[in-house]
MOPAC internal coordinates of N, CA, C and O (Angstrom, degrees):
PM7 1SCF
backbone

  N    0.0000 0     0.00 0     0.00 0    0    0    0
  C    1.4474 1     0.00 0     0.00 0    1    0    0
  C    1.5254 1   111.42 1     0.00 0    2    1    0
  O    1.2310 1   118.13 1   133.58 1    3    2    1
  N    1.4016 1   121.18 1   -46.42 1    3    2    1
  C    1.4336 1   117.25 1  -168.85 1    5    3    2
  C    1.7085 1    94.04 1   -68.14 1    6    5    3
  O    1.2310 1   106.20 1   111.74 1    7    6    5
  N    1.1383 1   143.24 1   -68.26 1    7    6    5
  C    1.4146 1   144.97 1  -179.67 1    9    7    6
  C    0.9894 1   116.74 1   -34.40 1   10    9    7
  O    1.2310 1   117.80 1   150.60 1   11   10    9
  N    1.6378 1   121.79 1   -29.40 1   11   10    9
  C    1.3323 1   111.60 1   174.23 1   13   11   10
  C    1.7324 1    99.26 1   -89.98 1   14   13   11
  O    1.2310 1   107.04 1   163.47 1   15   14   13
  N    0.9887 1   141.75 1   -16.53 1   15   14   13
  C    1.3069 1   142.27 1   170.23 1   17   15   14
  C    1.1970 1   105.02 1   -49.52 1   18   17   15
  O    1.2310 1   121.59 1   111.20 1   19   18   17
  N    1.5365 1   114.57 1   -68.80 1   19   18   17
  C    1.3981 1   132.78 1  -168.99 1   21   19   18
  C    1.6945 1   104.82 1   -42.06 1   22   21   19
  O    1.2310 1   125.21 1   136.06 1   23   22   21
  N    1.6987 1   107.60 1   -43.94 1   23   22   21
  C    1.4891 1   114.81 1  -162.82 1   25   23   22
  C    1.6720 1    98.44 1   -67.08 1   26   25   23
  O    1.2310 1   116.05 1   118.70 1   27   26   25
  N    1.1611 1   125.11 1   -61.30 1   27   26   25
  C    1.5192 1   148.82 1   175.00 1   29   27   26
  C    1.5727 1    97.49 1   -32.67 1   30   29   27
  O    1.2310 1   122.52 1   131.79 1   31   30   29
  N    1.2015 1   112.78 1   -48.21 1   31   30   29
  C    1.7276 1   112.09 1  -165.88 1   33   31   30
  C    1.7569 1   109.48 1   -71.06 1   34   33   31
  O    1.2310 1   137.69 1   138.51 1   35   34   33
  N    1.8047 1    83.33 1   -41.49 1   35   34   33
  C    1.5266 1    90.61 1  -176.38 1   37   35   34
  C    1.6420 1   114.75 1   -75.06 1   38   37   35
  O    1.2310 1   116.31 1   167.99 1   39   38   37
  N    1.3617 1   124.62 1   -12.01 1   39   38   37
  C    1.3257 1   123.54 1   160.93 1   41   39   38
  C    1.8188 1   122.25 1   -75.35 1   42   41   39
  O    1.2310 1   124.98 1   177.67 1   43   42   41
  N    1.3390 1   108.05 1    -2.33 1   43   42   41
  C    1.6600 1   106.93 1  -168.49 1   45   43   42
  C    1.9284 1    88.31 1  -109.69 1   46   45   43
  O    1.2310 1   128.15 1   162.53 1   47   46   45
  N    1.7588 1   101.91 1   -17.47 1   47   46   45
  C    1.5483 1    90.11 1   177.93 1   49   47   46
  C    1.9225 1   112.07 1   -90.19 1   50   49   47
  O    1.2310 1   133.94 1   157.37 1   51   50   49
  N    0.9711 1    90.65 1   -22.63 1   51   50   49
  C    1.5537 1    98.77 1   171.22 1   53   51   50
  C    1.5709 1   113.15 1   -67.49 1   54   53   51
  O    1.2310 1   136.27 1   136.57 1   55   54   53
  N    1.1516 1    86.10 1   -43.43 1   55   54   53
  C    1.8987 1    80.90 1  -178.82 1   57   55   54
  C    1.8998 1   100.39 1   -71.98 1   58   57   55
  O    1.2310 1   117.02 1   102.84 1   59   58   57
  N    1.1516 1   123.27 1   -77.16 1   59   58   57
  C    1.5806 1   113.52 1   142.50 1   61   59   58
  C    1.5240 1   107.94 1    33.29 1   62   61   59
  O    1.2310 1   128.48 1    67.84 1   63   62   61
  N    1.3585 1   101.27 1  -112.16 1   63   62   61
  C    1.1381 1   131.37 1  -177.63 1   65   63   62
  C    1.5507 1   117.90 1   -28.12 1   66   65   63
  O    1.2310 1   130.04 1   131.68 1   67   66   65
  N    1.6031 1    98.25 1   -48.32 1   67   66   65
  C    1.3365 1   109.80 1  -179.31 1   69   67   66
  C    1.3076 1   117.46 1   -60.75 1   70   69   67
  O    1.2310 1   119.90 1   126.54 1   71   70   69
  N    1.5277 1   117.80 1   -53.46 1   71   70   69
  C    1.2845 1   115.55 1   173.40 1   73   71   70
  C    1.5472 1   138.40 1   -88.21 1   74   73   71
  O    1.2310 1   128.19 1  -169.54 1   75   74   73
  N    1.4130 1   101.84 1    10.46 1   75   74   73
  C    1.7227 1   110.65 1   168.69 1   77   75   74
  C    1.5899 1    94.89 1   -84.34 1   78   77   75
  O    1.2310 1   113.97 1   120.87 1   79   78   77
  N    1.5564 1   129.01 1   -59.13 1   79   78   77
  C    1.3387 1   137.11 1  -145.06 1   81   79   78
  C    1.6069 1   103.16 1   -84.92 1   82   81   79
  O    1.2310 1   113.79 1   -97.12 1   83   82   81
  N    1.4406 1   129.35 1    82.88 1   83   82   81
  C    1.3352 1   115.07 1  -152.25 1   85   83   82
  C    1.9708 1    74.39 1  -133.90 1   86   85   83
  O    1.2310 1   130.74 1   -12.79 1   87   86   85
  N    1.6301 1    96.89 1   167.21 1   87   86   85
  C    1.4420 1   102.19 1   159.71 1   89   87   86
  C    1.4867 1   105.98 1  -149.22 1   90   89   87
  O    1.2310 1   122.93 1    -7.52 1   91   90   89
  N    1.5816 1   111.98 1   172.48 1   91   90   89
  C    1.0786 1   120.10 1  -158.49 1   93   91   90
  C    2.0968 1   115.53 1   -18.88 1   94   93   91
  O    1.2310 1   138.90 1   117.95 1   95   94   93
  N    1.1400 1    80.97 1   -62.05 1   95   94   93
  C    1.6292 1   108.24 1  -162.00 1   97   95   94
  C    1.6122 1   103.45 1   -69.16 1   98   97   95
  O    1.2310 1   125.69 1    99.81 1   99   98   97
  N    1.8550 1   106.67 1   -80.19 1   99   98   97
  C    1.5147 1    89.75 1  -173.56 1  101   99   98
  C    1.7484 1    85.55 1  -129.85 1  102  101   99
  O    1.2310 1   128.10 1    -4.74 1  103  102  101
  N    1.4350 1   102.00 1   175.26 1  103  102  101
  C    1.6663 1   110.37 1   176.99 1  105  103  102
  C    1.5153 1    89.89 1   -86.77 1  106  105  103
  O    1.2310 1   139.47 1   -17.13 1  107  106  105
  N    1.6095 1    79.85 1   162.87 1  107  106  105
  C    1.7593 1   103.01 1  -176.91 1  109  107  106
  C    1.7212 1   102.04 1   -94.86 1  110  109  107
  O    1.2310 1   129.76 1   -33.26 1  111  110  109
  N    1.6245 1    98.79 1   146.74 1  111  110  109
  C    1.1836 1    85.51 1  -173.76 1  113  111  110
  C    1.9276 1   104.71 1  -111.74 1  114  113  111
  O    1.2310 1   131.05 1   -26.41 1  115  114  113
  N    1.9710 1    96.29 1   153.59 1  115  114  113
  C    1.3474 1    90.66 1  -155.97 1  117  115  114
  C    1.6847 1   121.70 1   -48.71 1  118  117  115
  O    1.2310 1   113.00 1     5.92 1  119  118  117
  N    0.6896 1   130.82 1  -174.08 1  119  118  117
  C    2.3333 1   131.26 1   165.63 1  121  119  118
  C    1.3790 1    94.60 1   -98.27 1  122  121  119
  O    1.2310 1   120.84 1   -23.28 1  123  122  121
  N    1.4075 1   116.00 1   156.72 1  123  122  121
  C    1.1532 1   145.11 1  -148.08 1  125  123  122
  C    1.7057 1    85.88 1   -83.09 1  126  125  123
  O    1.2310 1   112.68 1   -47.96 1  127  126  125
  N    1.3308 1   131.42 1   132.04 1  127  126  125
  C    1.2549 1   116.31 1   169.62 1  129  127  126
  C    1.5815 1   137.54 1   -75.39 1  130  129  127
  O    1.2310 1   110.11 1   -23.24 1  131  130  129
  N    1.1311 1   136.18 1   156.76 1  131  130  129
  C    1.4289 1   135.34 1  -129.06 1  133  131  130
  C    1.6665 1    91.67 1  -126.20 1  134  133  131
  O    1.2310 1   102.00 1   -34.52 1  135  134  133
  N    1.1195 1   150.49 1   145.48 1  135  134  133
  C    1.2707 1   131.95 1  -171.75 1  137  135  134
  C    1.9047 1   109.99 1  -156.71 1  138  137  135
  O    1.2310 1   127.02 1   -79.74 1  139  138  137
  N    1.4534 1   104.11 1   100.26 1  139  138  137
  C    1.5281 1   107.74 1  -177.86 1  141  139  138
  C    1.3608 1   137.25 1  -111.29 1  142  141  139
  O    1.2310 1   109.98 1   -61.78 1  143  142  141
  N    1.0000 1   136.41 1   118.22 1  143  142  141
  C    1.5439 1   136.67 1   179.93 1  145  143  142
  C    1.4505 1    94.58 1   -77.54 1  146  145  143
  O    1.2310 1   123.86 1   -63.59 1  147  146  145
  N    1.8782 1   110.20 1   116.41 1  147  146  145
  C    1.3105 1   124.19 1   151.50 1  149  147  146
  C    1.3609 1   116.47 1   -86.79 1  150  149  147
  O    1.2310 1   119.20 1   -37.12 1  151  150  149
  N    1.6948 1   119.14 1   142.88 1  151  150  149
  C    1.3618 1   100.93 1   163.53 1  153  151  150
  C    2.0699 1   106.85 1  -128.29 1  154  153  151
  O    1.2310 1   118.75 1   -61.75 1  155  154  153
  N    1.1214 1   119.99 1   118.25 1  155  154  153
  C    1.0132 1   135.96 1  -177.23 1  157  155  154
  C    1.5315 1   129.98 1   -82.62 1  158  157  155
  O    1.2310 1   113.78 1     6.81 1  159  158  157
  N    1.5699 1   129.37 1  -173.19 1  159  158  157
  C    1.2074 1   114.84 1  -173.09 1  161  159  158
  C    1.3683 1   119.55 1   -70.38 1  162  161  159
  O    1.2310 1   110.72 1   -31.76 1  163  162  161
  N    1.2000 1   135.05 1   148.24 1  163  162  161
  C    1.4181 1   139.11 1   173.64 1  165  163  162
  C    1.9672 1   108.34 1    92.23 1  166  165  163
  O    1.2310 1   132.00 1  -178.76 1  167  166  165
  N    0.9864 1    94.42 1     1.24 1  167  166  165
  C    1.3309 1   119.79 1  -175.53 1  169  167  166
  C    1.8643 1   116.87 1    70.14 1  170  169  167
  O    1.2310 1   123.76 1  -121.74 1  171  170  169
  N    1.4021 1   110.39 1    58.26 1  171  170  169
  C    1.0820 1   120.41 1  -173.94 1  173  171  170
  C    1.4675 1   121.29 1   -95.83 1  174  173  171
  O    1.2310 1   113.48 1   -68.58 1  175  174  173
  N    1.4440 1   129.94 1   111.42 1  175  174  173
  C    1.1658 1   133.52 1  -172.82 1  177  175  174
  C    1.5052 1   126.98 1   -52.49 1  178  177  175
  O    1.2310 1   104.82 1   -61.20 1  179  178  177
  N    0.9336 1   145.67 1   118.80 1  179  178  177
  C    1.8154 1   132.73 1   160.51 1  181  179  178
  C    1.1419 1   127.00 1  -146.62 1  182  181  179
  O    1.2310 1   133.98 1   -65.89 1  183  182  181
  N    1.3412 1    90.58 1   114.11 1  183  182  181
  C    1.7689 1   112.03 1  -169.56 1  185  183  182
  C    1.7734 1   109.23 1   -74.36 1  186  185  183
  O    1.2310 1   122.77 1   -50.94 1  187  186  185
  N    1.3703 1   112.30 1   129.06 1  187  186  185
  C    1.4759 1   107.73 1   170.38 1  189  187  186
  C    1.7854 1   110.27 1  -136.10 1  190  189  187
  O    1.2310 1   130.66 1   -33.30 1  191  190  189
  N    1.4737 1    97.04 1   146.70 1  191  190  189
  C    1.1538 1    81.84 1   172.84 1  193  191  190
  C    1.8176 1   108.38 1  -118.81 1  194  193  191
  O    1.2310 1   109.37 1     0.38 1  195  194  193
  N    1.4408 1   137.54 1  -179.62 1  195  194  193
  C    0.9532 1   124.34 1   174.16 1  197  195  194
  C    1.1850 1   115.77 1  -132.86 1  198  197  195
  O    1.2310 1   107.14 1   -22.59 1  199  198  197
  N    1.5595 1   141.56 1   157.41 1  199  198  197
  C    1.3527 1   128.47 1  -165.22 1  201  199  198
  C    1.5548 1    93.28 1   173.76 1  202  201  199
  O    1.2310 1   124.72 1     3.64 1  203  202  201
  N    1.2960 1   108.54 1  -176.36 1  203  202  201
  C    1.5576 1   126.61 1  -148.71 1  205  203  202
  C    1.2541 1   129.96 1   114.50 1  206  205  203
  O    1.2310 1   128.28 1    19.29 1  207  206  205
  N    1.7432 1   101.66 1  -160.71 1  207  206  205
  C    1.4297 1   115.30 1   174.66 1  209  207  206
  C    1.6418 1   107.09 1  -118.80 1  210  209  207
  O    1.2310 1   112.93 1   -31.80 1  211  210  209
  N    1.3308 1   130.96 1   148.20 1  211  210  209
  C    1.0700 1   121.11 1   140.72 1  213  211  210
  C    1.6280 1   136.71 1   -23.10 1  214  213  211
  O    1.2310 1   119.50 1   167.05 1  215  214  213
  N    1.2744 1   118.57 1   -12.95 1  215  214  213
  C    1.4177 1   125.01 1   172.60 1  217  215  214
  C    1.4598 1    95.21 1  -112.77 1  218  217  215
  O    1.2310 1   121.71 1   134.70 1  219  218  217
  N    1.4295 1   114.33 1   -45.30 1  219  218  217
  C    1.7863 1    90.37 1   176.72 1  221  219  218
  C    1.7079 1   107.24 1  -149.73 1  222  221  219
  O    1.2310 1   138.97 1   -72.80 1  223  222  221
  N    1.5216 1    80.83 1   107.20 1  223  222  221
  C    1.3067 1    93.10 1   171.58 1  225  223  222
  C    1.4428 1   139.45 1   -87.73 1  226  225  223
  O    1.2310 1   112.02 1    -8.21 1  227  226  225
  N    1.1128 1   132.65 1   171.79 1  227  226  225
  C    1.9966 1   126.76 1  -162.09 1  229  227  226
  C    0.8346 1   102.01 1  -158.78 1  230  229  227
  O    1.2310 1   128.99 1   -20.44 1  231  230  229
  N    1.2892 1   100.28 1   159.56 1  231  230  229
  C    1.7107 1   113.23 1   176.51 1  233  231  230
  C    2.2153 1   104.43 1  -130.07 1  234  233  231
  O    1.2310 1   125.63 1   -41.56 1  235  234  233
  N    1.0097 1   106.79 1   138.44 1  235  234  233
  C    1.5130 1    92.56 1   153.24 1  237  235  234
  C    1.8741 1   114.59 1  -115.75 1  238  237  235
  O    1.2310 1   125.11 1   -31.59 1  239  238  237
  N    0.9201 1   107.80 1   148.41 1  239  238  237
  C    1.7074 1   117.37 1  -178.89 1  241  239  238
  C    1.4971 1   111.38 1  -134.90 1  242  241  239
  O    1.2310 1   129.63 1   -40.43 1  243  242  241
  N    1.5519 1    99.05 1   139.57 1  243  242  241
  C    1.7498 1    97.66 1  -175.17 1  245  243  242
  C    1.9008 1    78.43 1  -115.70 1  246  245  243
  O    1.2310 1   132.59 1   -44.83 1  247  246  245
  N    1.6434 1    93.29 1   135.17 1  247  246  245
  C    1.1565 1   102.90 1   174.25 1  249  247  246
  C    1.7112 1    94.01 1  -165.85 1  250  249  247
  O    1.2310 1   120.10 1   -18.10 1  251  250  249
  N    1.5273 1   117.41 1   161.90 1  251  250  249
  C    1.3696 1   138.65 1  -174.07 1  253  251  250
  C    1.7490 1   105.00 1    26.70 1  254  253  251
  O    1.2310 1   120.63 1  -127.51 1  255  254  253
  N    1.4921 1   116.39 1    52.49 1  255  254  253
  C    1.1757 1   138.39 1  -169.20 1  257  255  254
  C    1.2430 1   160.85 1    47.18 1  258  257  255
  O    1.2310 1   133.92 1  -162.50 1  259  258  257
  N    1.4931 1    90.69 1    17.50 1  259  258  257
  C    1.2166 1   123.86 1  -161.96 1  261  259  258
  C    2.0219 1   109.21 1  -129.97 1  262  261  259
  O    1.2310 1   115.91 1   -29.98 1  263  262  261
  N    1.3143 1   125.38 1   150.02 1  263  262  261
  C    1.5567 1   131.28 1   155.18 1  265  263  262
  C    1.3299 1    96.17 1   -56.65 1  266  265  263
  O    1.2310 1   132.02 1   -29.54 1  267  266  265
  N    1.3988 1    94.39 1   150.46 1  267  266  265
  C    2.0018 1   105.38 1   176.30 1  269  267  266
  C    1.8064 1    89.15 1  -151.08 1  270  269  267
  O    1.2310 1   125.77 1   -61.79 1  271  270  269
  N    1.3589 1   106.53 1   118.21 1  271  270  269
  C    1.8557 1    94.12 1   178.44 1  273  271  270
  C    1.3483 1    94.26 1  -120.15 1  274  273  271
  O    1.2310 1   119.69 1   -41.57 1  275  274  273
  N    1.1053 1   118.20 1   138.43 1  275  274  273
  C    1.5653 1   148.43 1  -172.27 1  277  275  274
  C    0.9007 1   108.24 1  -113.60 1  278  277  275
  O    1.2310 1   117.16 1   -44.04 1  279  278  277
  N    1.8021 1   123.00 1   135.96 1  279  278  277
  C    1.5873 1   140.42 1   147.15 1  281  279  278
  C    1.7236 1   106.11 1   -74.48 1  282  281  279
  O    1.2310 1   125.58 1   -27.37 1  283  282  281
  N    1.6688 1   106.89 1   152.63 1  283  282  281
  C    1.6409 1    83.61 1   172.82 1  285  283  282
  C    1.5851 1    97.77 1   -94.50 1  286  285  283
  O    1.2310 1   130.46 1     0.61 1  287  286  285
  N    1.4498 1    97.43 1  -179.39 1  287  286  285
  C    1.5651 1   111.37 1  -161.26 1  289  287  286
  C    1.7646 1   124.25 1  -132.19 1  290  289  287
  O    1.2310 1   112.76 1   -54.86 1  291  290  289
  N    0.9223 1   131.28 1   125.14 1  291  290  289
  C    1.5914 1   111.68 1   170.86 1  293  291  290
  C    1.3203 1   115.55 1   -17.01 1  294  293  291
  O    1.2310 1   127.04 1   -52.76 1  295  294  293
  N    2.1644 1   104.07 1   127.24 1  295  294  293
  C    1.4829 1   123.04 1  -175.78 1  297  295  294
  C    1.3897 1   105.81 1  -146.66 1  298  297  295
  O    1.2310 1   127.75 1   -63.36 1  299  298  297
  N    1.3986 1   102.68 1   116.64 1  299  298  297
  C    1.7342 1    85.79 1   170.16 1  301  299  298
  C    1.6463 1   113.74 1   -74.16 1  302  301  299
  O    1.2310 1   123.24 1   176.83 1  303  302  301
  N    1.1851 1   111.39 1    -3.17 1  303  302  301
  C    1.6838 1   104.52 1  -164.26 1  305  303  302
  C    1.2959 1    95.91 1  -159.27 1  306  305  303
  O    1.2310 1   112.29 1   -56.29 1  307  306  305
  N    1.8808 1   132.15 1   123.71 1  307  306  305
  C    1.4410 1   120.51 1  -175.54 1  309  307  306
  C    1.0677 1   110.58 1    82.70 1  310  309  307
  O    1.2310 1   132.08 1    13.35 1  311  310  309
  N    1.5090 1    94.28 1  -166.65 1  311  310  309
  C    1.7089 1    88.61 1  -165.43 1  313  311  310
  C    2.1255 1    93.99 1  -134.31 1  314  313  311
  O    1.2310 1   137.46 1   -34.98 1  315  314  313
  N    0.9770 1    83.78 1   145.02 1  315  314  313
  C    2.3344 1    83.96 1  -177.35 1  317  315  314
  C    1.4537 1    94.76 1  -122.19 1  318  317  315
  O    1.2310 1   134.99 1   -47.59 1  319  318  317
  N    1.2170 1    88.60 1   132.41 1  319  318  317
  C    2.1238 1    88.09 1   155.31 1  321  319  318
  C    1.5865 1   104.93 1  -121.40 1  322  321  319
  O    1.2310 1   120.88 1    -9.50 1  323  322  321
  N    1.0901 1   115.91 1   170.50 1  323  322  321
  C    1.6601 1   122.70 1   173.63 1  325  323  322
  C    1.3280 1   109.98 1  -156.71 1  326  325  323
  O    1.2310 1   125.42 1   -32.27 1  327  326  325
  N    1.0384 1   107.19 1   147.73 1  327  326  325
  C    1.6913 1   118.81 1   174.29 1  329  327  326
  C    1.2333 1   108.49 1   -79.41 1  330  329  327
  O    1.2310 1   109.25 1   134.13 1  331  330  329
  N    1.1478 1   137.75 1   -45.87 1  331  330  329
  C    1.3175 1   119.87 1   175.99 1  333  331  330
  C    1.3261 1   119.83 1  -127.35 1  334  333  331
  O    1.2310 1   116.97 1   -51.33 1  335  334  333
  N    1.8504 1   123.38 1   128.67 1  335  334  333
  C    1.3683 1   107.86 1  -142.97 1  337  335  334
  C    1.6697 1    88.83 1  -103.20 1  338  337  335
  O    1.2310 1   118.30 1   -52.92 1  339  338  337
  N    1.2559 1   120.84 1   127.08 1  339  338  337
  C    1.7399 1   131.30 1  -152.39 1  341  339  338
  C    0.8886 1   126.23 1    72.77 1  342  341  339
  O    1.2310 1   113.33 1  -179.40 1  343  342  341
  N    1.4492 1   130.21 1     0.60 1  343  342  341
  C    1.5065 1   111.46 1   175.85 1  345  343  342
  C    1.2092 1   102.53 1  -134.74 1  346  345  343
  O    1.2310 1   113.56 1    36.41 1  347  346  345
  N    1.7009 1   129.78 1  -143.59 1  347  346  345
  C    1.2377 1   128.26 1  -148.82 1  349  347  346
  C    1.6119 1    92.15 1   -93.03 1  350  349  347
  O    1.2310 1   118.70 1   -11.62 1  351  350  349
  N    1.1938 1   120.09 1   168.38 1  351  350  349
  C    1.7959 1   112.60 1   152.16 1  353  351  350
  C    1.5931 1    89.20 1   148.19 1  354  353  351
  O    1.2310 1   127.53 1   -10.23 1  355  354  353
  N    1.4753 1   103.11 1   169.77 1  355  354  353
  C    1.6553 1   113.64 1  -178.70 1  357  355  354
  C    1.6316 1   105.79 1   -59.52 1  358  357  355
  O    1.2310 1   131.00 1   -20.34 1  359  358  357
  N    1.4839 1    96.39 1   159.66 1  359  358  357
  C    1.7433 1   110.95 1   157.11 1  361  359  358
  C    0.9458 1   130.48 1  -111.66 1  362  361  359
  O    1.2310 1    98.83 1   -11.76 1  363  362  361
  N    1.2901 1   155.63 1   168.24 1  363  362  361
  C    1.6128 1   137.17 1   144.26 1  365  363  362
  C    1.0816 1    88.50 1  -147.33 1  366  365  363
  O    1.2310 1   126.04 1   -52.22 1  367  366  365
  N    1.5282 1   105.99 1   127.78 1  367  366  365
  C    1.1255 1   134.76 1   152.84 1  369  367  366
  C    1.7736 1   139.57 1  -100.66 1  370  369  367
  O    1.2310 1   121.73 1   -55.10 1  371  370  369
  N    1.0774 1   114.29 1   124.90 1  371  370  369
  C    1.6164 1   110.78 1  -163.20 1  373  371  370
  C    1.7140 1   107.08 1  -130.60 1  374  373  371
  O    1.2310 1   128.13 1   -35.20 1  375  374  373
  N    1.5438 1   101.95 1   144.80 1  375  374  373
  C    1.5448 1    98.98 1  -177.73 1  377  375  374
  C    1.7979 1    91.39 1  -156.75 1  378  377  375
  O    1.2310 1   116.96 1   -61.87 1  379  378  377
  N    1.2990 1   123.39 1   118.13 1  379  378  377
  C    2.0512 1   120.97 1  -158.38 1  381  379  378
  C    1.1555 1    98.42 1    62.04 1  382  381  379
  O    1.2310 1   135.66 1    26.64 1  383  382  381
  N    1.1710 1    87.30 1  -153.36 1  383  382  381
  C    1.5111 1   118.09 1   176.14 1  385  383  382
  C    1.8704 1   119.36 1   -80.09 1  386  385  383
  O    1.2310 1   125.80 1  -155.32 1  387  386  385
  N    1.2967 1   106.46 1    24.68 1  387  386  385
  C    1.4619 1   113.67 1  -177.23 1  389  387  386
  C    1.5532 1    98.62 1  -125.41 1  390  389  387
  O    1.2310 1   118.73 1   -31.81 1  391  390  389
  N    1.4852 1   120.03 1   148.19 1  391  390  389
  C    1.5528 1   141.19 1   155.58 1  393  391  390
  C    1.3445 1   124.79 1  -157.83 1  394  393  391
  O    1.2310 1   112.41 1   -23.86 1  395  394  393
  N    1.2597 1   131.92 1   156.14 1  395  394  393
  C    1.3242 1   161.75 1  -174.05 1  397  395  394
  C    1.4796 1   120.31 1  -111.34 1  398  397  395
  O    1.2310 1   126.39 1   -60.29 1  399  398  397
  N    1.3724 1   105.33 1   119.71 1  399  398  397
  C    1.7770 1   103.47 1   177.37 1  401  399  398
  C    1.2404 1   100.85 1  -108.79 1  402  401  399
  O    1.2310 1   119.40 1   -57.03 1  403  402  401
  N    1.3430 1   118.74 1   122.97 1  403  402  401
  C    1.5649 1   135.11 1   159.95 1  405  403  402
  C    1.1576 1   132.25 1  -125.41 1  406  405  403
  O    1.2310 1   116.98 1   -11.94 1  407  406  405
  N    1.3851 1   123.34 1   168.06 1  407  406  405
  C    1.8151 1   120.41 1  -153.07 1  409  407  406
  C    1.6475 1    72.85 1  -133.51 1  410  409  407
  O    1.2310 1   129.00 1   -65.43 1  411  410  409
  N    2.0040 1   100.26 1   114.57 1  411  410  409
  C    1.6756 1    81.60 1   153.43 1  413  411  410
  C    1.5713 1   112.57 1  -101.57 1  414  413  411
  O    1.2310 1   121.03 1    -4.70 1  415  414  413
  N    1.1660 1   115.64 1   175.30 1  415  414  413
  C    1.5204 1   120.69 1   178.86 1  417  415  414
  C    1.8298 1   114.25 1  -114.70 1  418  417  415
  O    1.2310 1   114.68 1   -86.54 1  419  418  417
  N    1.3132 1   127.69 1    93.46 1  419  418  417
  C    1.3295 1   124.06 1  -152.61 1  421  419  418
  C    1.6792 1    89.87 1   -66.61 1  422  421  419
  O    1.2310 1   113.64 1   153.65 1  423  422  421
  N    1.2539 1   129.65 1   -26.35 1  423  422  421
  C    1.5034 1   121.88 1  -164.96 1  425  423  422
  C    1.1924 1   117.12 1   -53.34 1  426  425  423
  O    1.2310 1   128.44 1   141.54 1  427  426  425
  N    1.8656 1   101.34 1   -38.46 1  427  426  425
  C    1.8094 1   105.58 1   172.49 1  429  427  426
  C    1.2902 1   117.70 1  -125.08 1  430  429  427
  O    1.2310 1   121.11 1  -156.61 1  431  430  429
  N    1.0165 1   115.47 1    23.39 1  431  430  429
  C    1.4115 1   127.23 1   166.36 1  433  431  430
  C    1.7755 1   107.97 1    72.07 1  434  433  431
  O    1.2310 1   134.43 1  -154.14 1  435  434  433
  N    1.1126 1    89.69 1    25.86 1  435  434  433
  C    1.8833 1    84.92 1   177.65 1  437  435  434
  C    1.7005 1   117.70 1  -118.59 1  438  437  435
  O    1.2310 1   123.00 1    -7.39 1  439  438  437
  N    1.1466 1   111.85 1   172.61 1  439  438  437
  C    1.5168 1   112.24 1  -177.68 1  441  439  438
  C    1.5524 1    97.61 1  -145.24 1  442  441  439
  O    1.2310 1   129.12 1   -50.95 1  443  442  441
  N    1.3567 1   100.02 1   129.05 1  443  442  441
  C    1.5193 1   118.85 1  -165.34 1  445  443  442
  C    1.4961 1   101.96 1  -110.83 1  446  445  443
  O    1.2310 1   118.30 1   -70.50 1  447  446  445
  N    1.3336 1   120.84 1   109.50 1  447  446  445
  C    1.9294 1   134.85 1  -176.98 1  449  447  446
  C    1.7183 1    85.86 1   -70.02 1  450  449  447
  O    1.2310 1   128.60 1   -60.94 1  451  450  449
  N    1.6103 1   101.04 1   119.06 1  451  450  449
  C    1.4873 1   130.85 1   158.17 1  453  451  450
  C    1.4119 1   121.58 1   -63.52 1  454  453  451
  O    1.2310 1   132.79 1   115.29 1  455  454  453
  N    1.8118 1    92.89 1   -64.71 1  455  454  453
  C    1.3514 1   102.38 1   162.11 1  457  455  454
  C    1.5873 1   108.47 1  -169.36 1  458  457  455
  O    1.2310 1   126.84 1   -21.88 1  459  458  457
  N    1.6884 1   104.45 1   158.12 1  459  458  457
  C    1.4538 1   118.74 1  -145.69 1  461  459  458
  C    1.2877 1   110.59 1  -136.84 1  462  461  459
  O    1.2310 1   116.79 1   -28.50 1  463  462  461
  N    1.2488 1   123.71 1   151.50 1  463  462  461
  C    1.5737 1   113.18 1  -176.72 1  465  463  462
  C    1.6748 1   113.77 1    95.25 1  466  465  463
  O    1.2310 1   122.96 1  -160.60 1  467  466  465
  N    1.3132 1   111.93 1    19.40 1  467  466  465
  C    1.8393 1   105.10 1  -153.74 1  469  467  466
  C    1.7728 1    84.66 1  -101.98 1  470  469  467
  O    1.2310 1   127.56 1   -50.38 1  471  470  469
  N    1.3707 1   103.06 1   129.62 1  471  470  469
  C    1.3522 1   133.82 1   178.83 1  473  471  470
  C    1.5162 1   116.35 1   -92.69 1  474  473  471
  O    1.2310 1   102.87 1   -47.22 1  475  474  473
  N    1.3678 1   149.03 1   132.78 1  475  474  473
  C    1.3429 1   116.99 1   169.01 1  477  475  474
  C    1.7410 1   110.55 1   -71.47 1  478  477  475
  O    1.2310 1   114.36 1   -18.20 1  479  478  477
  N    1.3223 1   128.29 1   161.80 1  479  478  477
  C    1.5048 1   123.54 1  -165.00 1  481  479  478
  C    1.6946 1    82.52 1  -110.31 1  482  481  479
  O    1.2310 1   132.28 1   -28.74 1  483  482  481
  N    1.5533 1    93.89 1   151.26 1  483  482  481
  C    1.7888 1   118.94 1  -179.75 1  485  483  482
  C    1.5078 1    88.49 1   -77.25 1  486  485  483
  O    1.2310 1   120.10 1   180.00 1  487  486  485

């Protein structure tokens, strides 16, 4: 059930995607989506998938039991997505085969690591 969630979510972000990221002439159409099982410390699962446009790309991730769909976001290094771009909401951040899920909190300017260490699994 959750995988097929994940799949369903990632078809309403593709379409999404498709029609924010448009240019003059014709819209871009989304990339084929990318789909990874992380496994992290304590041995914690998180499925993401990735998709978009070259101008704006996303990720969705099922993590602490719930869909979380992300825009990506300013990175000096890697790649970040966030749910909400200035305010509070999850992060994920990815750089290889390594990423980090964090909740920042815009109220105090901090971002609190959920969980760390997440590998993609063979």
């Amino acid at each position: 059930m959750r995988f097929k969630d994940l799949i369903s979510l990632t078809g309403l972000v593709l379409c999404a995607g498709g029609a924010m990221a448009q240019t003059d002439a014709m819209p871009q159409m989304a990339a084929a989506p990318e789909i990874f099982h992380y496994v992290c410390e304590r041995g914690v699962g998180i499925d993401a998938v990735y998709t978009g446009t070259d101008a704006a790309p996303a990720a969705v991730i099922h993590a602490e039991g719930r869909l979380i769909a992300l825009s990506q976001a300013v990175s000096a290094s890697g790649a970040r997505y966030a749910e909400a771009a200035g305010g509070s909401g999850y992060e994920w951040w990815t750089k290889g085969d390594t990423a980090t899920l964090s909740y920042f909190d815009a109220n105090y300017g901090e971002s609190v690591t959920l969980f760390a260490f997440c590998t993609v699994a063979e």
